[in-house]
N, C-alpha and C positions, 0 to 999 in steps of 0.2 A: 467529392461524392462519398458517402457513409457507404462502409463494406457491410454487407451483409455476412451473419456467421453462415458454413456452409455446412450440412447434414448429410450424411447417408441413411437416406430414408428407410427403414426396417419397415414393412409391411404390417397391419395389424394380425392376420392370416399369420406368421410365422407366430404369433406369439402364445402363450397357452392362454387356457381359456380362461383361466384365475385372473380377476377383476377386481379391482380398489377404487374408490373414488375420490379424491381429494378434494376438498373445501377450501377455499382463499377467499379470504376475504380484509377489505378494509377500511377498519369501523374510523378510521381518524379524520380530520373535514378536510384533508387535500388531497389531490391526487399523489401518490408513490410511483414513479418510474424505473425500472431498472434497478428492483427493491428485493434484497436476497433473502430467502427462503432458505433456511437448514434444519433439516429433518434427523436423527438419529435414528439409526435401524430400531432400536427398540422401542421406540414409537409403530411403528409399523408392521401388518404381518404379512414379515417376509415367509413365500411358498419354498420350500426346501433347496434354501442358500441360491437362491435365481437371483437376478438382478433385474432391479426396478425400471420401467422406462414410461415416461409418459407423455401426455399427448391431450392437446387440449381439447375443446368442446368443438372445431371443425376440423380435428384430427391430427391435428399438424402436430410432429413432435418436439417438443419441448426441450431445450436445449440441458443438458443436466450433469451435474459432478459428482461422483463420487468417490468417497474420501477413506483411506487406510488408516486413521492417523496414528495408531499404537503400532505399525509396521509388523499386524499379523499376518497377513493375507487376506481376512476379512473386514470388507467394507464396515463402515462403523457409521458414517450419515452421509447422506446425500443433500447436493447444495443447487440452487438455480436462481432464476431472476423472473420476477414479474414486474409489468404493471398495470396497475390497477386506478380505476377513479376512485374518488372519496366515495364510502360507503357503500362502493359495487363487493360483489362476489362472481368466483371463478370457479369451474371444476374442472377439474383435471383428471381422467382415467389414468389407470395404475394396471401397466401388463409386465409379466414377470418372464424373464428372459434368459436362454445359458448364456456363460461368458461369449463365448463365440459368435452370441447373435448382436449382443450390443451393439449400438449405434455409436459410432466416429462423431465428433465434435471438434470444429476447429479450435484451436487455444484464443484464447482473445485478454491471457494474460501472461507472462514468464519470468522466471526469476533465473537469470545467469551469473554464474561465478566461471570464470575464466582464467585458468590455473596454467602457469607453467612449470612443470616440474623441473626442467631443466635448464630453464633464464635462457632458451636458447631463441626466441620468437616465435613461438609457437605455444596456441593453446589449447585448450582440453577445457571443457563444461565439466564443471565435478558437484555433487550432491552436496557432498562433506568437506571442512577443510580447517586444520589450525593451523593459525598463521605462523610461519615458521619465522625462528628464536632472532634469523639475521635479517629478517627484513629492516630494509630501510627504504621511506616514503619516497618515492618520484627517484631513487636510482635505479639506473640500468645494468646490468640485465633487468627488466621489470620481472618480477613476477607475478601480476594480476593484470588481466586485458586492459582495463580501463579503471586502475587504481583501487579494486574491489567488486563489490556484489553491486549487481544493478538488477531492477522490477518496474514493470510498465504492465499499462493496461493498453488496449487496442488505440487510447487519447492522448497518453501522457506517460514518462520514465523517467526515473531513479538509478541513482547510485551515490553510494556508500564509502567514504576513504577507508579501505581498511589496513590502519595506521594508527599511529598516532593524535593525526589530524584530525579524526573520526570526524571528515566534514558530509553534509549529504546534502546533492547536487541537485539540479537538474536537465533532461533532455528534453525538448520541449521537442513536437512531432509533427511533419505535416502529414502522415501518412497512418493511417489503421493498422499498419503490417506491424506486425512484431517485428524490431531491430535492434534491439540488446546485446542479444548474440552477434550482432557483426559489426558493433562499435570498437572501432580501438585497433582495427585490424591492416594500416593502410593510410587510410583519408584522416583527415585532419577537423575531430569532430567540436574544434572551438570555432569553427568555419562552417555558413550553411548547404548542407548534403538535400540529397534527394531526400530523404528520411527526417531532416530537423538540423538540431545542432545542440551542441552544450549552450544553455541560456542564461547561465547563471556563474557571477564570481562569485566565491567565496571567500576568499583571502583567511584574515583569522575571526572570520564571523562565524556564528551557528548555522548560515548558508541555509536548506531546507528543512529544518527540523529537527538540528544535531541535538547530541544531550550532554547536559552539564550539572552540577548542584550547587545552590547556593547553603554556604557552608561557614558562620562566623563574618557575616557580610562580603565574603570572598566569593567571585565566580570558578568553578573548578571544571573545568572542562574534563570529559570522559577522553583520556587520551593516552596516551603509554603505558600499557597494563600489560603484564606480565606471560597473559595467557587473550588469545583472542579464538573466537571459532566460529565459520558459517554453516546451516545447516539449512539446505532446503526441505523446506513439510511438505507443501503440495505443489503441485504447479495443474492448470488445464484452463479449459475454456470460460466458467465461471470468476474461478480467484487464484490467486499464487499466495502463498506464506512460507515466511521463513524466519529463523531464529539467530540471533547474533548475541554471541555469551561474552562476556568479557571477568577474567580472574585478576585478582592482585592489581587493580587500580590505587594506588595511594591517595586517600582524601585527607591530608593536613596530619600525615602520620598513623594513620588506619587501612587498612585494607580493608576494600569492597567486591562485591562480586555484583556485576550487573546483568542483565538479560533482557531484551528485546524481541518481541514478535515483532513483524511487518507484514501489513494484511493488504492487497490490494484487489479490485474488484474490477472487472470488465465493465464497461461503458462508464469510468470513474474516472474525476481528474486525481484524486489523490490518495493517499495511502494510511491507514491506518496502523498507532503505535504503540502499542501493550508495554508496560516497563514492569517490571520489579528489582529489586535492591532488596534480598534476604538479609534480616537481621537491620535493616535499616530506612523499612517504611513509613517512618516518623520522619524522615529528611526531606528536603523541597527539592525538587525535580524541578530543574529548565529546561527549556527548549525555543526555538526563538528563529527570526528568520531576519538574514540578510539584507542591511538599508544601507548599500556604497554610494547612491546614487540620488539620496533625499527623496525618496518616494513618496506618493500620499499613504499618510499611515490613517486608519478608520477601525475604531474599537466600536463594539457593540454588542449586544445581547440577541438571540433569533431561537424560537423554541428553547431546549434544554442544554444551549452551549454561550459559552464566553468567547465571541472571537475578535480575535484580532488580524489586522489585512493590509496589507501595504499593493499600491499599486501604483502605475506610472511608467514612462520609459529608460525600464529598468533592464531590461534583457541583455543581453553581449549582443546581441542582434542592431541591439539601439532602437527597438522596437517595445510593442507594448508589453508587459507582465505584470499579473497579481498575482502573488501569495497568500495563506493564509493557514492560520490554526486554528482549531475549535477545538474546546475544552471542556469538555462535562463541567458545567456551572459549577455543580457541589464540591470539585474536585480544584476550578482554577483558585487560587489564593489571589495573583496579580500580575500586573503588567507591568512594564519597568524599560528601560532601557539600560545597553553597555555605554560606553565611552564610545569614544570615535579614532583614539589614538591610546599608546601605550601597551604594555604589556596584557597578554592573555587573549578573552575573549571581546574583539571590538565589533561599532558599526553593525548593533543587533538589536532588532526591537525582540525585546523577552515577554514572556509565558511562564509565570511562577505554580508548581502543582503540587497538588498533596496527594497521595494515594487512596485509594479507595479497595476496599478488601483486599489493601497489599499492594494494588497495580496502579500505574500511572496510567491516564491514556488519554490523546489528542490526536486529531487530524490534522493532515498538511494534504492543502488543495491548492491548484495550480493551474491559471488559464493563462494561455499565450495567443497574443495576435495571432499570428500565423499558423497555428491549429483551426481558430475558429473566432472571424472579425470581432463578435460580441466582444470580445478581452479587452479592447482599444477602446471601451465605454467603462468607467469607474462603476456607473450605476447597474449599470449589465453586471459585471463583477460582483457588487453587491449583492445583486438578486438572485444571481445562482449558488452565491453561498448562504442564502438564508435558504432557496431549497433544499441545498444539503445537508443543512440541520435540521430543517425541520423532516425532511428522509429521515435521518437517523435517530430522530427520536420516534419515531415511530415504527410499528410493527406489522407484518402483516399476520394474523391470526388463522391457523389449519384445521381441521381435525376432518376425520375420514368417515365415510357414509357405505 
């Protein structure tokens, strides 16, 4: 059964009497579901520094984020989800609110890092974290809950080796709850839980979306680098983002410096991935997904993305999963595969990229049986991923009345 987000209703009557209207609309020929809306304050006029809340056309409050991202204390845009038929419109009423009246929203996505400062079995959620100089991957004392940073949405989670290994995993969910935070703690989550389970080996493959370069026909995996660091942006009921920097990687006798956002969205299978490489946006960018188990591999085109998608009973479950990446057209160069054996990166079907104003960026989407039957159909899989490119290439357009 689908969880409902839950609200603390703000009455319209508390709020002041200063009124906005918002316009949504969407001009594109398919319907947009669960299609996010981000506003900057200075689109907007805000009444003296109150906070925005809104509520649609039979009043119901709208579920809504807002966002600090320069970590001044003031909000800087505000983020939400609609959806919309092709070519309908929506308004939205705009009442301005003190902080204290704001309305509560459950989170319906999270980004955890689970630190232990002291290797003693115990951990600590932390904003910030560079990875210290003696780590070594999969030795005990651990120091990270479950080998790194992990991010889900109310569908579907992630995580991140943060190591060497820089492999990035999956948890596939039967449950809407948030459990990130309580993986690693106990139970045995390559075994299935109340909550899911680890769905995915990785061995020395690119696993969900890791990153690599192709470099003098060499595959160069992003992995032992000198300086590594996590840094949560946002976290709340809309999206979660976070940033993973990485210093002094060695590419073929060069140092590199890389950086990653990770973007994920509430009622999403998958997460979005922002790359840059300063001083070195002319090099191709891989990234690539997991085939240990001969999956059906399906390349194709859908709206404004290149994707590629393996599917099949692929899961650690022995059950059904699809993966897949989607590529901004203008950006993907090719597709490719690793070896199957030998040294480096094996047993990958690859995603060759070029940057675009600097940034690399692609989607990793992700349906499992056991979240939701559909996945155990190729062609079902198929079709939810041509919706979500064709979502993402389109926009919903606002402006205020």
């Amino acid at each position: 059964m689908k969880k409902l987000l839950i609200f603390l209703i703000i009455p319209l009557t508390c709020c002041t009497k200063k009124n906005q209207t918002l316009v949504l609309s969407n001009d594109s020929d398919r319907a947009l579901n669960f299609k996010e809306v981000i506003i900057s304050r200075d689109e907007m006029e805000v009444l003296d520094n109150k906070l925005p809340v809104f509520y649609d056309e039979e009043e119901q409050l709208v579920a809504t984020q807002l966002e600090d991202l320069d970590k001044d204390g003031t909000w800087d845009q505000v983020v939400f989800q609609t959806s919309l038929e092709a070519g309908a419109n929506l308004k939205l009423s705009i009442n301005w609110v003190e902080s204290d009246e704001y309305p509560t929203f459950a989170d319906s996505t999270q980004v955890y890092m689970g630190y232990s400062k002291d290797r003693d079995g115990s951990f600590e959620s932390v904003d910030t974290i560079v990875r210290p100089e003696d780590h070594v991957a999969q030795q005990p004392p651990y120091t990270y809950q479950f080998e790194g940073p992990g991010w889900e949405s109310n569908l579907v989670a992630f995580r991140c080796y943060f190591d060497a290994r820089n492999g990035k995993d999956i948890f596939g969910k039967t449950t809407e709850e948030l459990v990130v935070h309580q993986i690693g703690t106990g139970e045995n989550y390559h075994e299935l839980q109340d909550w899911g389970m680890d769905v995915l080996k990785v061995g020395t493959s690119l696993g969900a979306g890791s990153l690599a370069l192709l470099k003098n026909d060499s595959l160069i995996r992003l992995g032992d680098t000198k300086f590594a660091s996590f840094e949560k942006v946002v976290q709340g009921p809309i999206r979660s983002v976070f940033k993973l920097t990485y210093k002094g990687w060695d590419v073929l006798g060069t140092d590199y410096t890389l950086e990653e956002q990770i973007t994920i969205y509430a009622n999403q299978r998958g997460y979005k991935s922002e790359v840059k490489i300063p001083g070195h946006a002319s090099d191709t960018l891989i990234t690539g997904i997991v085939n240990l188990k001969n999956a059906n591999v399906n390349k194709f085109s859908a709206a404004d993305f290149e994707i590629l998608a393996t599917h099949g009973k692929q899961s650690e479950n022995k059950d059904y999963l699809g993966m897949s990446i989607a590529a901004p057209r203008a950006s993907t160069i090719a597709f490719s595969k690793a070896p199957t054996e030998g040294e480096g990166i094996t047993n990958t079907e690859i995603v060759q990229l070029k940057s675009s104003n600097e940034t690399y960026e692609f989607y990793f989407y992700a349906g499992w049986e056991l979240e939701d039957a559909i996945f155990a159909d190729s062609s079902q899989f198929e079709t939810r991923l041509k919706e979500f490119a064709q979502a993402n290439s389109s926009s919903i357009r606002f402006y205020f009345e």
